[in-house]
C-alpha positions as CSV (number, residue, x, y, z in Angstrom):
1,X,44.0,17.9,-5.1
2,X,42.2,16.0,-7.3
3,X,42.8,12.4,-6.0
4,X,41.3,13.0,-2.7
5,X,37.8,14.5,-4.7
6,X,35.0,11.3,-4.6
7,X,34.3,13.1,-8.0
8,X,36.2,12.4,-11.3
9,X,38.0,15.0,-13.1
10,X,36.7,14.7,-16.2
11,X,32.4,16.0,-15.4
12,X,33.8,17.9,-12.6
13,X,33.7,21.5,-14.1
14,X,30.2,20.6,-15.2
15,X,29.0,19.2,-11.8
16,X,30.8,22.2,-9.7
17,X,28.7,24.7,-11.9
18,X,25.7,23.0,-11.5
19,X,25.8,22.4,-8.0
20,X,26.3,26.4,-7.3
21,X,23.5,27.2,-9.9
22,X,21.4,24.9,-8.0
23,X,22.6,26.0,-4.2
24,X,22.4,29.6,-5.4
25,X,18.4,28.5,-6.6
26,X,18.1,27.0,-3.5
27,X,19.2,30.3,-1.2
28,X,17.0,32.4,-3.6
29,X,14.2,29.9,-2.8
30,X,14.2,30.4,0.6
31,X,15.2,33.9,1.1
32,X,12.2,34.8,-1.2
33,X,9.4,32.8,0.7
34,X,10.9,32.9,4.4
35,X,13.2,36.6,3.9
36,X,11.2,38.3,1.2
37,X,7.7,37.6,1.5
38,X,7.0,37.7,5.4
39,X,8.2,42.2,4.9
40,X,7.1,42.4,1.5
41,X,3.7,40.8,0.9
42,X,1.7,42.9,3.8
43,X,3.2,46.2,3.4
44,X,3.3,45.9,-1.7
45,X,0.8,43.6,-1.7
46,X,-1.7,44.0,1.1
47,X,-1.7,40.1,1.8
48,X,-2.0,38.3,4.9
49,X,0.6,35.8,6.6
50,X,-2.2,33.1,5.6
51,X,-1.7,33.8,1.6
52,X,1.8,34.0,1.7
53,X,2.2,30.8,4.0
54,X,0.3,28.7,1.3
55,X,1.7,30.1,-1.3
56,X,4.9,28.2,0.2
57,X,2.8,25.3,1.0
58,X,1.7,24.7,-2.6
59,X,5.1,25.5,-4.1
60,X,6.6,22.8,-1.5
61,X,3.8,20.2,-2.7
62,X,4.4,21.1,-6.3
63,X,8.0,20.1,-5.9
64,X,7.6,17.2,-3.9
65,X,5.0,15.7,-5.4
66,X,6.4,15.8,-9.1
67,X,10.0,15.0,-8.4
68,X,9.6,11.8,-10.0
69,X,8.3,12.9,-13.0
70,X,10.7,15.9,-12.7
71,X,14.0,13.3,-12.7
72,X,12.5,11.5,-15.9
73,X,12.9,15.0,-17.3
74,X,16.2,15.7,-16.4
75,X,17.4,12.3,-17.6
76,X,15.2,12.3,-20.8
77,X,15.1,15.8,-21.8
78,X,18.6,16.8,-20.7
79,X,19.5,18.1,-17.1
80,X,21.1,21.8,-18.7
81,X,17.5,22.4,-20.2
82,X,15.5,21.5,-17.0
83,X,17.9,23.7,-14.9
84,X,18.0,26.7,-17.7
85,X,13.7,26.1,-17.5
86,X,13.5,25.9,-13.4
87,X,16.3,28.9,-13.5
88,X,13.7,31.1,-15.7
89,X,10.8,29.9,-14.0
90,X,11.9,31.6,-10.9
91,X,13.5,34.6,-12.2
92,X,9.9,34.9,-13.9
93,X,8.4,34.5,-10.7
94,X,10.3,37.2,-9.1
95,X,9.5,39.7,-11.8
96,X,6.1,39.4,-11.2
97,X,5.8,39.6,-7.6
98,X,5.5,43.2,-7.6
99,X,2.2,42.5,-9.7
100,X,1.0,39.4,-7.6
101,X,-1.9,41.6,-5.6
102,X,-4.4,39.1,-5.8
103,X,-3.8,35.8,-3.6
104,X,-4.3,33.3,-6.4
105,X,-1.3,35.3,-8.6
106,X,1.2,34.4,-5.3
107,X,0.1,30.7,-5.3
108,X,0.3,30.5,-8.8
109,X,3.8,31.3,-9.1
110,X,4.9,29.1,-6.5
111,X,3.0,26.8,-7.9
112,X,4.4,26.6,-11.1
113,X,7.9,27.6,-9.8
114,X,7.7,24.2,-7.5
115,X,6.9,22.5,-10.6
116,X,9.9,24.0,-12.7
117,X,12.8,23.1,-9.3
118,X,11.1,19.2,-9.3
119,X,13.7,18.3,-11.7
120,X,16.6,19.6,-9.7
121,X,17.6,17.2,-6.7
122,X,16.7,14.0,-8.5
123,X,19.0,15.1,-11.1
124,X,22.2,16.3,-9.2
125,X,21.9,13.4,-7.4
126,X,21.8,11.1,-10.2
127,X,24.6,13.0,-11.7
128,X,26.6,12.9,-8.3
129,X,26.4,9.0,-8.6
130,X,27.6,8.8,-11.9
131,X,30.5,11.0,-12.3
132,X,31.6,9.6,-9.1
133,X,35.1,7.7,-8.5
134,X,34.3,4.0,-8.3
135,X,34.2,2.6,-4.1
136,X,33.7,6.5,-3.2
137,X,29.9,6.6,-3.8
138,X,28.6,7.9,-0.5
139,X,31.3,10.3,-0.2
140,X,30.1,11.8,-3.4
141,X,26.5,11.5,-2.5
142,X,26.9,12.9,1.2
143,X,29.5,15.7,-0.5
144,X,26.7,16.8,-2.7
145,X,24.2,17.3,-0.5
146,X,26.2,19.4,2.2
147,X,27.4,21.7,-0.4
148,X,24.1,22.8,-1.4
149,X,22.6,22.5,1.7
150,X,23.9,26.0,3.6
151,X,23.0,27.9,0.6
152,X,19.2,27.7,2.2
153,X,20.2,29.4,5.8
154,X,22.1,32.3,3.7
155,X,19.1,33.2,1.5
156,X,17.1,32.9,4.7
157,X,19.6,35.0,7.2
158,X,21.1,37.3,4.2
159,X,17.6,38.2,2.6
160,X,16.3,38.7,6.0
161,X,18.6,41.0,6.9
162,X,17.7,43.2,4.3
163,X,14.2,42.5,4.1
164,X,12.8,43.8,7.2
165,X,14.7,47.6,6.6
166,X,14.5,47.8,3.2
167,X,12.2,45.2,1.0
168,X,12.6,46.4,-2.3
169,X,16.5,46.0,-2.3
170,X,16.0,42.4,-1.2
171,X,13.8,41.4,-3.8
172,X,16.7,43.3,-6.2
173,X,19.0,41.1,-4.3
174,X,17.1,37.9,-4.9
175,X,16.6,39.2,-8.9
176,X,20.6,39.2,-9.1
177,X,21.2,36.2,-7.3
178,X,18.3,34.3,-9.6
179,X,20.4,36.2,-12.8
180,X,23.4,34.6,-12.1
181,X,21.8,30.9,-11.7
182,X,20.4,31.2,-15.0
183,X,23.5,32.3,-16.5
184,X,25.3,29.4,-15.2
185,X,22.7,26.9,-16.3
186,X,22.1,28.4,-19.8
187,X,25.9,27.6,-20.2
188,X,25.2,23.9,-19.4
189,X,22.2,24.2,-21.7
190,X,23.2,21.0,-23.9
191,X,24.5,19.0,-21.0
192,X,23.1,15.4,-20.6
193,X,23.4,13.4,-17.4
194,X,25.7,10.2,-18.9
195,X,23.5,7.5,-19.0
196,X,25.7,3.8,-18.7
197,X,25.1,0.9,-20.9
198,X,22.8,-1.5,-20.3
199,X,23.9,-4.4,-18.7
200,X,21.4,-7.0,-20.1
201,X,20.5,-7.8,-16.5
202,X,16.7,-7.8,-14.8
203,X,16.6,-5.7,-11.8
204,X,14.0,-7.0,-9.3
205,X,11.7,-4.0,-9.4
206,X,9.8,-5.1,-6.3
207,X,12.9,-4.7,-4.6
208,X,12.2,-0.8,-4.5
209,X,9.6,-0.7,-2.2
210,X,12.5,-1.7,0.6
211,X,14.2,1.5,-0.2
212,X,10.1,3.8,0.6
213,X,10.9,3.5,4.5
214,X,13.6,4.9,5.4
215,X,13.4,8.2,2.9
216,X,9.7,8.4,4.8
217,X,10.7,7.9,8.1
218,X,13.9,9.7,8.3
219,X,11.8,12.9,7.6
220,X,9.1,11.7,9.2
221,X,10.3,11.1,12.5
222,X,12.5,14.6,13.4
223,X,9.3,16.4,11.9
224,X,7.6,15.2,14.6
225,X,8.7,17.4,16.9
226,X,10.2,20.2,14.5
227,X,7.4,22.6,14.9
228,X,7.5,22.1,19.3
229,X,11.5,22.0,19.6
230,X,11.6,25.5,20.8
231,X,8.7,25.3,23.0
232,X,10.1,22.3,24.4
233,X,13.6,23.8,25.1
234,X,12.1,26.1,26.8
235,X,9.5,24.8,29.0
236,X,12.0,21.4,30.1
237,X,15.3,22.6,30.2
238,X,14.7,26.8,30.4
239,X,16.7,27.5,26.9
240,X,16.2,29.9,24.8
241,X,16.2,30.0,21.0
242,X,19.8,30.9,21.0
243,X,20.9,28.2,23.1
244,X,19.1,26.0,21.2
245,X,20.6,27.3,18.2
246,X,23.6,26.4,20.0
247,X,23.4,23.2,20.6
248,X,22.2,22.5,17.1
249,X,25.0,23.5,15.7
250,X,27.3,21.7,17.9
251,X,25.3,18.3,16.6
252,X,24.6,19.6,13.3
253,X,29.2,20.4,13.2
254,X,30.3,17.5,14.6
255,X,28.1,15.3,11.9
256,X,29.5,17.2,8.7
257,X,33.2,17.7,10.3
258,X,32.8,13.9,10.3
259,X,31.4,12.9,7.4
260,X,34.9,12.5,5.3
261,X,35.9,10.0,7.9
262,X,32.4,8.1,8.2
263,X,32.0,8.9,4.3
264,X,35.5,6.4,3.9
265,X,34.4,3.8,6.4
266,X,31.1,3.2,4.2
267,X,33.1,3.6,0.7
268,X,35.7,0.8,2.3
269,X,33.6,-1.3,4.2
270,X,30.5,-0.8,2.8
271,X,27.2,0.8,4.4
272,X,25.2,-1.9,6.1
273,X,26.9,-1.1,9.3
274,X,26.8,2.8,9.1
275,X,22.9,2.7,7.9
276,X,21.9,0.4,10.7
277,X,23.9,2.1,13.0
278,X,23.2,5.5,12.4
279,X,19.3,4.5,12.5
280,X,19.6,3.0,16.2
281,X,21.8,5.9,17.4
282,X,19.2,8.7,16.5
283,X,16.3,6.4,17.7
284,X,17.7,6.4,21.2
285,X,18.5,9.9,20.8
286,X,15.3,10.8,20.4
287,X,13.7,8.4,23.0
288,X,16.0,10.0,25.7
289,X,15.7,13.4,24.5
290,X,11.9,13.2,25.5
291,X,13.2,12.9,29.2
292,X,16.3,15.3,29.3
293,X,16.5,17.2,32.1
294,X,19.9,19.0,31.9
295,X,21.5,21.2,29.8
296,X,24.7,19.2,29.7
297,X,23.0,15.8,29.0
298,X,21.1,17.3,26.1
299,X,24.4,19.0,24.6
300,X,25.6,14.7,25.1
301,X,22.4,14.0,23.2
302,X,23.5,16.6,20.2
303,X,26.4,15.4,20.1
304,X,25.5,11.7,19.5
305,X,22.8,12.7,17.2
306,X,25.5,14.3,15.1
307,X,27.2,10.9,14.9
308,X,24.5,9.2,14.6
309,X,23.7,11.4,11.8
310,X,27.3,11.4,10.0
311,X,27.0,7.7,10.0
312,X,23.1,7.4,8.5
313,X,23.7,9.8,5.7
314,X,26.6,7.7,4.1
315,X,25.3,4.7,4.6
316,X,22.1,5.7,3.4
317,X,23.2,7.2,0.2
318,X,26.1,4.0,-0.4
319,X,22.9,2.4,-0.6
320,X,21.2,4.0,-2.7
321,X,24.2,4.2,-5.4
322,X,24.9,0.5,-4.8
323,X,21.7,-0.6,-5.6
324,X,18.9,1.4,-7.4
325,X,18.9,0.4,-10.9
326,X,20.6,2.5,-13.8
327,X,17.8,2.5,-16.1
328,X,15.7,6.1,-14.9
329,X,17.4,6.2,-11.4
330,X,16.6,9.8,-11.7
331,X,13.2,9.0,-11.9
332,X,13.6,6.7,-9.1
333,X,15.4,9.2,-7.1
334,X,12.7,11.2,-7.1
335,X,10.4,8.8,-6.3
336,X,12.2,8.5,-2.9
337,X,12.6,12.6,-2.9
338,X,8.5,12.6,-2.4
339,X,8.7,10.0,-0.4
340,X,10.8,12.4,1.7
341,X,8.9,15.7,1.3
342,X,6.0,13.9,2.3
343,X,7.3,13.1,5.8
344,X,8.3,16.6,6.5
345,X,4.7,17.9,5.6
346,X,3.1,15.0,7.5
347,X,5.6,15.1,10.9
348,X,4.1,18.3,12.3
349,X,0.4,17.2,12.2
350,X,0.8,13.8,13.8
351,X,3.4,15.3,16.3
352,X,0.6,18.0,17.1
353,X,-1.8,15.4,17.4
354,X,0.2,12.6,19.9
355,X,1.7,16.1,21.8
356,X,-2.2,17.0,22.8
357,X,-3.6,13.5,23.3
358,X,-1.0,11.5,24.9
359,X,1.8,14.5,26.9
360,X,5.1,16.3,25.3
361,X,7.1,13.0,25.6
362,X,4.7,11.1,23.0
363,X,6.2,12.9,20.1
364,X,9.5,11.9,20.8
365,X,9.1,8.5,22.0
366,X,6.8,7.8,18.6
367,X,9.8,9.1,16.5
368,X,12.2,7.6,18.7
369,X,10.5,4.3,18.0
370,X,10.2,4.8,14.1
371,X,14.2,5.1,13.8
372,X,14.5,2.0,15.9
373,X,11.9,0.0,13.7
374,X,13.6,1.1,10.9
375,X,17.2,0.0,12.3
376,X,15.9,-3.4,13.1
377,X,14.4,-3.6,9.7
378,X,16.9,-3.5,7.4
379,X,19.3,-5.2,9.4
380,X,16.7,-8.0,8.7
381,X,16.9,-6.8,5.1
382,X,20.6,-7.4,5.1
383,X,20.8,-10.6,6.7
384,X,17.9,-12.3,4.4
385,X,18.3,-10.6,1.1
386,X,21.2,-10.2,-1.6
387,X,22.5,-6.9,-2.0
388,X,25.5,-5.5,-3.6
């Protein structure tokens, strides 16, 4: 079994435990601010959607904005500390929820619990890179992120559940769930992400600002019509929310059931193809998604944006490992994380904005537009520079 893992057996048991103490941080994260909270804060806490909202808001922002610093941390100071601290942080915060009355209490813990998590993602994802089998880099990358990734819809959906009958046994819920992610990372307390030797080589530094577009834009762009997807399934094509849920999950199957296969074609023939690809796929999904005007061409549409999508995540991530440098690339890493939180929080506003001054289309034609830049860019980047 092991041979087919892009992972090698020797950090494996480490990296397995890891990634479930952060998935199971993850689905605690989000059952607490989207399950929890929404039930629990008016009826214990007497606040308003508007405190609880930020509270989220500043928590998101204290992530994002320090994950750079954050994967210094994990690199410097020792991954199994920073997970044990971000671990603690937000079983602290969860204790003291029941006490958070006052607005400023809520924002303060999600403040600081933002800050405590910025160490997590750069830091798998460094990990991911280096423990991986040599020429099955994006697999490992691309594996990593899908398995922590559906840990976020069952703290939402499970927490939920429970929430809205009985609030108190979901915050118990979350309590347990937050327990056993701090029991995993307190057994990884001494763990250090292996650091390679230096090579003695100089790594063109400018040559990182190439990566900043595509982890803003590939944010940026689907955020711009994130917040006005249901309003526009329903007004154009007469879906409801569970039919667009639906056809989500058809794209959203199709481009993880592929990723082994596209995950190999990057790993063997490397990922120039698959990230330029992938970029001009979504970018014409998006521009003709603005003008859909059947169901069955817009299932068509999910379908190619789950290929589209299967083919932009390995090649994005084969080059990442390929080519940031090994000296603080979790540091780096998070860098580009910012770079990515930054577009979701920024989509919705200027997709608000172009929706009310320029018609429904605008939004998607603008992002639709921003993929295709992007594809035509670094296929320039590929044909005039050096890359590995």
């Amino acid at each position: 079994m092991f041979r087919y893992l892009p992972w090698t057996r020797e950090g494996l048991s480490v990296f397995l435990r890891l990634v479930l103490a952060v998935g199971l941080m993850e689905g605690v994260r989000s059952g607490y601010f989207a399950g929890l909270l929404p039930f629990y804060a008016p009826e214990y806490l007497h606040l308003g959607p508007s405190v609880f909202t930020l509270a989220f808001t500043l928590h998101q922002l204290a992530e994002n904005l320090s994950k750079s610093f954050g994967g210094l941390l994990a690199e410097r100071v020792g991954f199994g500390r920073t997970a044990t601290l971000a671990a603690a942080f937000g079983l602290l915060a969860l204790f003291l929820t029941p006490q958070a009355h006052a607005a400023w209490t809520l924002w303060g813990l999600g403040l600081a619990w933002g800050l405590s998590m910025s160490t997590l993602y750069p830091g798998l994802m460094t990990l991911a890179s280096r423990i991986a089998v040599p020429g099955r880099e994006a697999r490992a990358l691309s594996f990593t992120f899908t398995l922590v990734l559906p840990w976020a819809g069952i703290g939402l959906v499970g927490v939920g559940q429970v929430a809205q009958r009985h609030p108190e046994a979901a915050l118990t819920l979350l309590l347990a769930a937050q327990g056993v992610a701090l029991l995993l990372a307190l057994s990884l307390l001494a763990f250090r992400i292996p650091i390679p030797r230096k090579r003695g080589e100089t790594y063109p530094w400018g040559r990182l600002l190439l990566f900043l577009p595509a982890a803003f834009g590939q944010t940026f762009a689907p955020a711009l019509v994130s917040l006005f997807l249901l309003r526009f399934a329903k007004e154009s094509l007469g879906l409801e929310p569970i039919e667009l849920g639906g056809l989500l999950l058809l794209g959203g199957g199709l481009a993880f059931g592929l990723l082994p296969l596209t995950g190999r074609l990057v790993d063997r023939r490397g990922y120039r193809l698959a990230l330029v690809g992938g970029l001009a796929l979504l970018g014409g999904v998006m521009f003709r998604l603005g003008f859909a005007s059947s169901v069955g061409e817009t299932a068509l549409l999910a379908l190619l944006a789950g290929v589209g999508f299967s083919l932009f995540m390995p090649g994005w991530n084969g080059f990442l490992a390929k080519n940031l440098p090994e000296e603080n690339r979790a540091a780096i890493w998070g860098g580009l994380m910012t770079a990515e939180g930054l577009g979701v929080a920024l989509g919705p506003a200027f997709g608000g904005v172009l929706w009310e001054v320029l018609g429904f289309r605008a939004p998607f034609l603008v992002g639709g537009g921003i993929f295709l830049a992007l594809s035509l860019f670094y296929a320039w980047v590929f044909w005039r520079g050096r890359w590995s």
